[in-house]
N, C-alpha and C positions, 0 to 999 in steps of 0.2 A: 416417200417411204415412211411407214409408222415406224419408231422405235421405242422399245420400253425401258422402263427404268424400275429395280424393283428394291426395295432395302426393309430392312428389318434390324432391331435394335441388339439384339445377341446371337449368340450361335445356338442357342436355345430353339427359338424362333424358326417357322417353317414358312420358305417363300413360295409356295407350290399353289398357294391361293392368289397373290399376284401374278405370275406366271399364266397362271390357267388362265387370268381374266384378262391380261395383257394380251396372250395369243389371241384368245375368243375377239379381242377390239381391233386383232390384225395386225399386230405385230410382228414383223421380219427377223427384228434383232430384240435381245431383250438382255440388258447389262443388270450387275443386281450387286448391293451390295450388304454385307452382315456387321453394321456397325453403326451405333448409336446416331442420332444427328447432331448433338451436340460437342463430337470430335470431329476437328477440324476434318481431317483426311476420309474421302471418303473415293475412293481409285474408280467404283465403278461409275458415279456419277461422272468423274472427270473424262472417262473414256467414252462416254455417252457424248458429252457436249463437243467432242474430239469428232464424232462419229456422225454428228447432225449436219446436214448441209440445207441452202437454201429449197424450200418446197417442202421439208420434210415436216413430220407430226411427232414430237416429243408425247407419250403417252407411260401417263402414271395411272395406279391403282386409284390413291390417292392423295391432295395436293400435300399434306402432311410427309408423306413418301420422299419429294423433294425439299423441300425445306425447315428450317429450324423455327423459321418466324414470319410474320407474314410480309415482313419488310423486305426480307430475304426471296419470299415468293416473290415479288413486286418487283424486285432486281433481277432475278432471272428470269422472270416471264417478259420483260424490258427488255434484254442481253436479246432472248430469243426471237421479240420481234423485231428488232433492228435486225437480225439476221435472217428473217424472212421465214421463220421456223414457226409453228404452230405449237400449241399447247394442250394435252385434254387431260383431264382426269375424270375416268371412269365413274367413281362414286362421286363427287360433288357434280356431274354430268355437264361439267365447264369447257368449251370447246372454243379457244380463239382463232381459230378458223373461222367462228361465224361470226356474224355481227353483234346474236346476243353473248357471247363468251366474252369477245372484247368488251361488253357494256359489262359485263357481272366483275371482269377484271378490274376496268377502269371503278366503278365505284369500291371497289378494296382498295386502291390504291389511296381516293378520295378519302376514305372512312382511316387508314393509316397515317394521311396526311393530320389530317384535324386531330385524331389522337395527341399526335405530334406536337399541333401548334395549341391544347388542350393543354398540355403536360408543360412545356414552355411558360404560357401565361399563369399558371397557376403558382411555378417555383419562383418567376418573376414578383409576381404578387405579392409571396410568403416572404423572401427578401427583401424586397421594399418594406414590409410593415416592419419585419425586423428590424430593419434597419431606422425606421420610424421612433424603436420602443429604445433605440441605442446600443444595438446589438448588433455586433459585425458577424459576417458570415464564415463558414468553415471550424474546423473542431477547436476545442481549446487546449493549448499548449500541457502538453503533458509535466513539464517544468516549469518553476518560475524563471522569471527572467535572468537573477543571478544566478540557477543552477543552468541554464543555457547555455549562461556566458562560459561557467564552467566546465560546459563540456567540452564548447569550443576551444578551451584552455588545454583541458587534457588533451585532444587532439593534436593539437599544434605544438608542444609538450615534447611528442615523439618519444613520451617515457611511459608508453601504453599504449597497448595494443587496442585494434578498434572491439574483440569482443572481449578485451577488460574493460571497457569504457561502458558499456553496452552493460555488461553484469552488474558493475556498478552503481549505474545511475538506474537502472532500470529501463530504460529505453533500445529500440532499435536500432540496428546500423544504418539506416534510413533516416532515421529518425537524427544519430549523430550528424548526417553530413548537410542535414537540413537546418541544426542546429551551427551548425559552422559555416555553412552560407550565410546564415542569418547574420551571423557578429566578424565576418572578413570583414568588412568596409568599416564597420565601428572601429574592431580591434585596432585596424590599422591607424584608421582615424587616429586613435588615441596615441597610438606608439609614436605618429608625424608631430602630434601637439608637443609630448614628452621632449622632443629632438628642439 
């Protein structure tokens, strides 16, 4: 059985041109859903993948329709064929049913990967040299080290509230409790030598 999947990004938007093109490709059942891809929920996809069984044809307009990213195409056209379920999109004319769909799949997936290990070696790199010129990595400390310690004071303090501490110093409440992880083992450190 073909089933369609149709979405569109607002209520604005008219699916009546998917639709038409999904039937015209034979489609039986056709789910659709009117909300962005980049929120999570999307009820009619989830009712589609609910509704696919092994032999059948997942049938989009186009591949964009289904996914957010091509990483994300790459994991459910995956899911799908571990499940014996087929794939087409209408406008990129991608059908893995056939041999050449699988081959046009398979090198997205290849061209995603290298991206991948492209993007890795490069931060790698940038790192090491940094780390070359004597430069550690990640952002630098919004405080210095004794107004750190002092946060971690006023916290511990329990004579202030976290967003007086927070207005105070100018930092975040994240930011406070990163700064008090930081100096727990010191602080205490120091209080065990005192003793």
């Amino acid at each position: 059985m073909r089933i369609g999947y149709a979405r569109v990004s607002t209520d604005d938007q008219n699916l009546d041109l998917q639709n038409d093109a999904l039937r015209e490709a034979g489609c039986e059942r056709i789910f659709q859903d009117k909300v962005s891809s980049a929120k999570g929920d999307r009820p009619g996809l989830d009712r589609t993948f609910e509704e696919l069984r092994q032999g059948d044809v997942l049938v989009v307009w186009r591949l964009d329709r289904l996914g957010r990213s091509l990483k994300e195409l790459i994991a459910q056209a995956e899911m799908l064929a571990e499940r014996q379920i087929g794939l087409r999109s209408i406008t990129e004319a991608i059908d893995t049913t056939t041999s050449g769909g699988k081959l046009v799949f398979h090198i997205f997936a290849a061209l995603a990967e290298f991206e991948r290990n492209l993007i890795r070696e490069r931060t790698k790199a940038s790192l090491e040299a940094a780390r070359s010129r004597g430069r550690k990595g990640g952002r630098r400390k919004a405080l210095t080290k004794d107004k750190r310690r002092h946060v971690a004071n006023l916290y511990r303090s329990r004579q202030h509230s976290i967003k007086e501490i927070c207005d105070l110093m100018g930092v975040s409440r994240a930011t406070v409790y990163t700064y008090v992880a930081e100096f727990a083992n010191s602080i205490d450190g120091e209080a065990d030598n005192e003793k």
